[in-house]
N, C-alpha and C positions, 0 to 999 in steps of 0.2 A: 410500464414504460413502453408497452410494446403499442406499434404502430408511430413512436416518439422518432424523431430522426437519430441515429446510432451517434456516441460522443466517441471521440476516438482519441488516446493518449500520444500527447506532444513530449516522447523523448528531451526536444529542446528546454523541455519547461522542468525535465526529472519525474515528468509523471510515466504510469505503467497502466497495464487492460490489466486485469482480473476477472474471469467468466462465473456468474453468479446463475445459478439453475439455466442456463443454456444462453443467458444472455453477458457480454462484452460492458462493462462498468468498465472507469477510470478510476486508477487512483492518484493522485491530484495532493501532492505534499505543499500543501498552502502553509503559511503562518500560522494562522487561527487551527488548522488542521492538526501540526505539530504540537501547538500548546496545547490543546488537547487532549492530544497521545502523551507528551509528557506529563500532563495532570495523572493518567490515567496508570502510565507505568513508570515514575520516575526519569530520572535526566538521559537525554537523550544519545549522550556519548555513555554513556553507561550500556546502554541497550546497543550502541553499537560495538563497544566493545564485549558484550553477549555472544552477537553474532557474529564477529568475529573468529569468536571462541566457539563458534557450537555448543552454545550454551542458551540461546535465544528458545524460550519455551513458545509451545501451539499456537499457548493463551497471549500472547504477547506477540507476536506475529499476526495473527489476527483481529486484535486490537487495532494493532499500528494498522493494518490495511481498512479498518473498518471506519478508523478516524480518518483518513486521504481518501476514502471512496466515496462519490459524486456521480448522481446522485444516490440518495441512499434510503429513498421511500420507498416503503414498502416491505422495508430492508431488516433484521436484528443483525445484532455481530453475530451472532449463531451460524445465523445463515452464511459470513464470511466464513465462519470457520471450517464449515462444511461444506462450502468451496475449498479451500484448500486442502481438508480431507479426501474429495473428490478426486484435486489433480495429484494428490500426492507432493510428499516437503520437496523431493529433487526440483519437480515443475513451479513451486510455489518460491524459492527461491529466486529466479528471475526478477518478478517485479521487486521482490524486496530486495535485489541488489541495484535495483535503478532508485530505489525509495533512499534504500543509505546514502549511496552516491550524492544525492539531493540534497540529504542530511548534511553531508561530511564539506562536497563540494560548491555549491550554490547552484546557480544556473549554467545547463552547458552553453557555450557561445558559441556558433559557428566559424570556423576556420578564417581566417579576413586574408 
């Protein structure tokens, strides 16, 4: 991707950045994205009630980031997870509390 114009995460939309070997991905909790991740780890309030719990496993964290990451050539889930080993779970937390949020909430709206 490099030389590609940089995508950058829209809060508004519930997406988050994830930095994958030096480079800024989106992760981007679409529909098709979510069904996915739940094909992948079972039902979705399940897993947030996981993390809720501090019970949310590596493999399951980096899953869900690997389904909502955009784009994601060139990519394995491996590679997410070894971003997230990189930043460490404290930092890794963040986006996946804007990814629940997403889950839990829908879209934020702006203030009217």
């Amino acid at each position: 991707m490099s030389g590609a114009n940089p995508q950058v995460a829209n809060p508004h939309r519930g997406e988050a950045s994830l930095v994958i070997a030096g480079e800024a991905r989106v992760l981007r909790p679409s529909f098709a994205a979510l069904v996915a991740a739940e094909e992948e780890l079972g039902p979705l309030f399940a897993l947030v009630e996981r993390a809720a719990a501090g019970q949310l496993r590596l493999t399951e964290l980096a899953a869900l980031f690997w389904h909502c990451l955009t784009p994601r050539e060139g990519l394995s889930q491996g590679d997410v997870g070894q971003a997230v080993i990189a930043m460490g779970l404290a930092e890794a937390t963040k986006p996946l509390r804007t990814l629940l949020a997403q889950i839990l909430q829908g879209e934020a709206r702006p203030a009217q």
